[in-house]
C-alpha positions as CSV (number, residue, x, y, z in Angstrom):
1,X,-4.8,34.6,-33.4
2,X,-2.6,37.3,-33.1
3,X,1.0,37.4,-35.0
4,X,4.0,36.3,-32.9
5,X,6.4,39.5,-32.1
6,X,10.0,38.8,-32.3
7,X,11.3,40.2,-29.3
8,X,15.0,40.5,-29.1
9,X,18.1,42.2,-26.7
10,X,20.7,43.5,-26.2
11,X,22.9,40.7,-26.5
12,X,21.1,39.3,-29.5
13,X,21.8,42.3,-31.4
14,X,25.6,41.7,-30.4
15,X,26.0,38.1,-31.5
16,X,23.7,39.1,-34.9
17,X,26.2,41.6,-35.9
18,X,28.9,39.8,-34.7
19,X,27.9,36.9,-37.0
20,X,28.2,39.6,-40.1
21,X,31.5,39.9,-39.8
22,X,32.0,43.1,-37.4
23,X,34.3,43.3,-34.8
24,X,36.5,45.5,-32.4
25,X,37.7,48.0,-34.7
26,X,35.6,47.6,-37.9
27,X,34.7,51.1,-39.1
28,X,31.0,50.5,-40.0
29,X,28.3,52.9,-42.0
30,X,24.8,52.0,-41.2
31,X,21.0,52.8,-42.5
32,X,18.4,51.0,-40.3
33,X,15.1,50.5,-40.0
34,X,14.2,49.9,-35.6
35,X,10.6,48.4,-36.8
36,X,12.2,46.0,-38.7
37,X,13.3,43.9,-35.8
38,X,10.3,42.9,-34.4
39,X,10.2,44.7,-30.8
40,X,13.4,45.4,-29.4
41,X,13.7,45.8,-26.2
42,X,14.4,49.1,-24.6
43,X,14.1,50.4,-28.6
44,X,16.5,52.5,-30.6
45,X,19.3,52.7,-27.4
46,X,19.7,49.2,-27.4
47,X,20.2,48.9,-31.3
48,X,22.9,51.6,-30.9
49,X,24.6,50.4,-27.4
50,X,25.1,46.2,-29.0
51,X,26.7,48.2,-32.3
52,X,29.4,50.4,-30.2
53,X,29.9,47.0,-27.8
54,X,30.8,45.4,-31.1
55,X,32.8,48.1,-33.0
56,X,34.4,49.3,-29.5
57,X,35.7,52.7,-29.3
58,X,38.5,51.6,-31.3
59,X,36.7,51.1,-33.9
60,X,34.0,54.1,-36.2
61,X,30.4,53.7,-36.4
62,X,28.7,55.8,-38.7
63,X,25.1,57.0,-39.5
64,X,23.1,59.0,-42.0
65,X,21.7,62.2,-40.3
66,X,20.2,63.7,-43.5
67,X,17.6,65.9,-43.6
68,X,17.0,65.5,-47.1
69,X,15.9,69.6,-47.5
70,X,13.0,69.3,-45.0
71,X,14.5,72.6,-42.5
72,X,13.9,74.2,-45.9
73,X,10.8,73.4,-47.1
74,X,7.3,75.8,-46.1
75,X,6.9,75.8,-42.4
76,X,10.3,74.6,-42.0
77,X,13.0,76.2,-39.8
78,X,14.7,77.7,-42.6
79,X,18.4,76.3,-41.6
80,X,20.3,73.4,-40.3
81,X,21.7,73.0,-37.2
82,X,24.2,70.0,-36.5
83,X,22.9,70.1,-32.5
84,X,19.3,70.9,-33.6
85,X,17.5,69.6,-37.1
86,X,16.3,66.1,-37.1
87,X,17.0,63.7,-39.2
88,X,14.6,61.6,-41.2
89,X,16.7,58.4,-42.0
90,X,14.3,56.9,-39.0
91,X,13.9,56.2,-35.5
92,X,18.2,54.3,-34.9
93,X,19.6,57.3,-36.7
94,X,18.0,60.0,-34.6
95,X,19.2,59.4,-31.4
96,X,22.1,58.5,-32.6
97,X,23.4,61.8,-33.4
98,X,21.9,63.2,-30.2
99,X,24.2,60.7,-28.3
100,X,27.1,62.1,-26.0
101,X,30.2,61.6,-27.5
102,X,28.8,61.4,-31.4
103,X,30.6,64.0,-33.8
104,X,28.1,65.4,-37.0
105,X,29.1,67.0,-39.9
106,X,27.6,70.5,-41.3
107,X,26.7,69.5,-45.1
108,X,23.4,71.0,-45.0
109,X,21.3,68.6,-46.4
110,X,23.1,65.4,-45.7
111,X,25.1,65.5,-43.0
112,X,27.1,62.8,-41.3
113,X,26.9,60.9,-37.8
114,X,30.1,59.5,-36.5
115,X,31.5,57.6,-33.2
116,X,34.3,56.2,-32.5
117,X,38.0,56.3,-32.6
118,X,37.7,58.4,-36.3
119,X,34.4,60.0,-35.8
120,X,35.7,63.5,-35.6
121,X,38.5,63.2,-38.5
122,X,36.2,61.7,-40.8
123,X,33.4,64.6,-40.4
124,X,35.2,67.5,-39.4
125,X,36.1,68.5,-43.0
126,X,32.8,67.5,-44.5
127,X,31.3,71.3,-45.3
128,X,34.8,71.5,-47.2
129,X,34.5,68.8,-49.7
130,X,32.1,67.5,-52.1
131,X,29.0,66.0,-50.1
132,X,29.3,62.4,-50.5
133,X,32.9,62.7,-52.7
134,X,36.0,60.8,-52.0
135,X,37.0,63.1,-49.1
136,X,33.7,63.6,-47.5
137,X,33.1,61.3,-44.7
138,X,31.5,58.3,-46.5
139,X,34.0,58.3,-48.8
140,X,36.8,58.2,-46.1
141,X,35.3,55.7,-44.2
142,X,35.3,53.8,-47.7
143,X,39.0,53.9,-48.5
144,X,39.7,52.9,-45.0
145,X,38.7,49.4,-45.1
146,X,35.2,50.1,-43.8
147,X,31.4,48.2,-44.2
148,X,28.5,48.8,-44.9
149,X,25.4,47.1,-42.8
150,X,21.8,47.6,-43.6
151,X,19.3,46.5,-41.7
152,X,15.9,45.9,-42.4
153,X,16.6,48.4,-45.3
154,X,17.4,48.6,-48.9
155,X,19.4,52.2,-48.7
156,X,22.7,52.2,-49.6
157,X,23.9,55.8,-49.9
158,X,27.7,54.6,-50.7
159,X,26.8,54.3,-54.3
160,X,26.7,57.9,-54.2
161,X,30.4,57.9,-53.4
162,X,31.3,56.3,-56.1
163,X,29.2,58.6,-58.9
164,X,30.9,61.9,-57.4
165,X,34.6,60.2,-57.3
166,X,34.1,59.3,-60.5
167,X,32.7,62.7,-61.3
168,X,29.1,61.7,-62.4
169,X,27.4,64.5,-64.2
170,X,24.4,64.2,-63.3
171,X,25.2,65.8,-59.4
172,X,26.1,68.9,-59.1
173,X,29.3,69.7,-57.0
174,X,28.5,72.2,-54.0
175,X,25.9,73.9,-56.4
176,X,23.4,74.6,-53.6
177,X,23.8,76.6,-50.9
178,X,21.2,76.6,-47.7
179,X,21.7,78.1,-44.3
180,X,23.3,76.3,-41.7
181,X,23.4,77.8,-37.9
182,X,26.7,77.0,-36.3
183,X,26.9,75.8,-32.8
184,X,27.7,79.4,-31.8
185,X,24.7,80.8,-33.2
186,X,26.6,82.6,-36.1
187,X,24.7,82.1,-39.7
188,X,26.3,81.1,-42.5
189,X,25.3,79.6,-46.0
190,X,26.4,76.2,-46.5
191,X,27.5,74.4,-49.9
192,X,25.8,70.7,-50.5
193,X,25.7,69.0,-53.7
194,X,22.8,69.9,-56.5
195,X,20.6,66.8,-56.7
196,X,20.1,64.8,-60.0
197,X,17.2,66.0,-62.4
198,X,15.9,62.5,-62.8
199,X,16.5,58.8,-61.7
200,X,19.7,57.5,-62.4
201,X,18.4,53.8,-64.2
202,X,21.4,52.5,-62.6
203,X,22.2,53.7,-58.9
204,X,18.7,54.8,-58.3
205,X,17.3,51.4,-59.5
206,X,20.3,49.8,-57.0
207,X,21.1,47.1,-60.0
208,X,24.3,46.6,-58.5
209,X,22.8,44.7,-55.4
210,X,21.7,41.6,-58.2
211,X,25.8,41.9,-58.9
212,X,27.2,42.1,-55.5
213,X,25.0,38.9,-54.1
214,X,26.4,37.1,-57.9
215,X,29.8,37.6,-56.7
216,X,29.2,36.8,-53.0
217,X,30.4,39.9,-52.0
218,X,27.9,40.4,-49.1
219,X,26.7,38.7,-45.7
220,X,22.7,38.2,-45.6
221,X,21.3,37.2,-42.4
222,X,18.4,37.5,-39.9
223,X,19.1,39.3,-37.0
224,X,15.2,39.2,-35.0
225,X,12.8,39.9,-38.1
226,X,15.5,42.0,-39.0
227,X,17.1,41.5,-42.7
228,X,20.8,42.4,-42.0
229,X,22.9,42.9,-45.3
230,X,26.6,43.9,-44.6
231,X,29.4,44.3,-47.1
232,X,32.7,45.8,-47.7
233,X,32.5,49.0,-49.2
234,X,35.7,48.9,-51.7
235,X,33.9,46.0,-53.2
236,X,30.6,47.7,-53.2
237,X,32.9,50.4,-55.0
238,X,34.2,48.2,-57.6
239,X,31.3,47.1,-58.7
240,X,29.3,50.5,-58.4
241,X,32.1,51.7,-60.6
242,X,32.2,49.1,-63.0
243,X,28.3,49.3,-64.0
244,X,28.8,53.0,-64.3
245,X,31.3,52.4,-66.9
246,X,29.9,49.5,-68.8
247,X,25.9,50.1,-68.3
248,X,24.3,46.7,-68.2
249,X,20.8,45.3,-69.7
250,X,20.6,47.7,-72.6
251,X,21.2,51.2,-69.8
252,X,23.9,53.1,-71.0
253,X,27.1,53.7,-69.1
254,X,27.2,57.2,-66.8
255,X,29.5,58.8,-69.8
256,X,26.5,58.8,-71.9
257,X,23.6,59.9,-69.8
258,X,21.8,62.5,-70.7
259,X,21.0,63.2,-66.5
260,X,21.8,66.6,-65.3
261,X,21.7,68.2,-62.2
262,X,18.1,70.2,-61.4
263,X,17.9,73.8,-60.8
264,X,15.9,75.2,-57.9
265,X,15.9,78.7,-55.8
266,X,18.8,77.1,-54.5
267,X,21.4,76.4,-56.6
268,X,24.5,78.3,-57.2
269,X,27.7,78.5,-58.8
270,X,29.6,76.1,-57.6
271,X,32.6,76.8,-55.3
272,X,34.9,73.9,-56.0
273,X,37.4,73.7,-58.8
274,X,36.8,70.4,-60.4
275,X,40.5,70.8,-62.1
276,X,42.2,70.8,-58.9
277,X,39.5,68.9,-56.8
278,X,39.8,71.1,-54.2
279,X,37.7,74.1,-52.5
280,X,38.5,77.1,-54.1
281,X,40.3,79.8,-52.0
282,X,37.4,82.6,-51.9
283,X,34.8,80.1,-50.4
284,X,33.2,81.0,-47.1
285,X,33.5,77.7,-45.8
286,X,37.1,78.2,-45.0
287,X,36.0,80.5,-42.7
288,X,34.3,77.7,-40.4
């Protein structure tokens, strides 16, 4: 016998995310996985189109649209472009960014997906700022009262927030630079952060998930075959923050990692002054 498909709709989706605690207004970052649903009618759209009936206009729905350094690899196009490069966070997250209406940020390697009544506030700064630091639009979305929803995944890239506010050593701040086209066509070379040397035994290993679901600080439900986990980011934050601090199960705290950031063809010095936290006056970035 064949295995039963979960099929579900439109207004499944709706009363799924409803039941996690979204709503008109609710400024929501989220990492998908579409197969994970069983089949979903109509596909992608339909995951996208119950989210925006839920959040409203009124409210921000976010997305990752990274690209994770794939325009830059051999055979690659050699730059990002925010109307352009694809994104491989999966099959939700790139139409999403395609979408009429949906704002993206120009961090080269991870750039931001946004819709909704702060879409364009929260990302148009992002090549300014450190790429997932308090400022950038993760981090905004954070401070603001927002969620966090995965479904059908395990990716939480809001952990990241918290190691560059807290000024992690082991990520370098804008110390790569990559080309980025602008929607003009002019070329210009783009700051992003430098990427950890090795696995953080903390973040990487998302320990922090064992602690969240210890504190019941996050909403666990099937939506279809779909695992939905959605939580508040400023407790996600606290937590994140605290393990970093402490350690836990014999892993020292971030203070006392020896973790540095790599160096590839790529990296730079960096362009942000780390006394100030703020982009340093010379960078070109002030010039797009």
């Amino acid at each position: 016998m064949r295995p039963t498909v979960v099929v579900i709709g439109f207004e499944d989706l709706c009363d799924g995310f409803r039941s996690q605690g979204l709503q008109a207004g609710s400024g929501v970052m989220v990492h998908s996985s579409l197969s994970s649903f069983g089949h979903v009618l109509d596909g992608a759209r339909t995951v996208i189109d119950a989210l925006m009936e839920v959040v409203t206009s009124e409210g921000t729905l976010m997305m990752p649209s990274f690209n994770h350094g794939e325009p830059f690899a051999p055979g690659g196009s050699g730059y990002y472009a925010p109307g352009e490069t694809r994104t491989t966070n999966g099959a939700i997250s790139d139409l999403f960014w395609r979408l009429p209406g949906v704002q993206r940020s120009l961090d080269p390697t991870h750039p931001i997906a946004a819709w909704g009544k702060n879409a364009q506030r929260y990302t148009r700064g992002h090549h300014r700022t450190l790429t997932m630091g308090p400022e950038s639009p993760l981090g905004l979305i954070g401070a603001e009262g927002g969620y966090g929803l995965l479904l059908g995944v395990d990716s939480n890239t809001f952990h990241h927030v918290v190691e560059m506010s807290t000024s992690a050593p082991c990520l370098g701040q804008r110390s790569e630079a990559y080309p980025v086209r602008l929607p003009h066509g002019r070329q210009v070379l783009g700051r992003t952060w430098g990427w950890r040397s090795q696995r953080c035994p903390i973040n990487d290993a998302a320990i922090y998930r064992e602690e969240m679901e210890m504190q019941g600080l996050q909403k666990t439900a099937l939506i279809g075959g779909c695992r939905a986990t959605c939580f508040r980011l400023d407790d996600c934050y606290r937590v994140v923050a605290s393990l970093l601090a402490s350690g836990k199960n014999g892993i020292q705290p971030c203070s006392r990692c020896p973790v540095r950031p790599r160096h590839v063809a790529q990296t730079v010095a960096s362009d942000w002054d780390a006394a100030t936290q703020t982009l340093m006056s010379d960078s070109i970035a002030w010039s797009y």
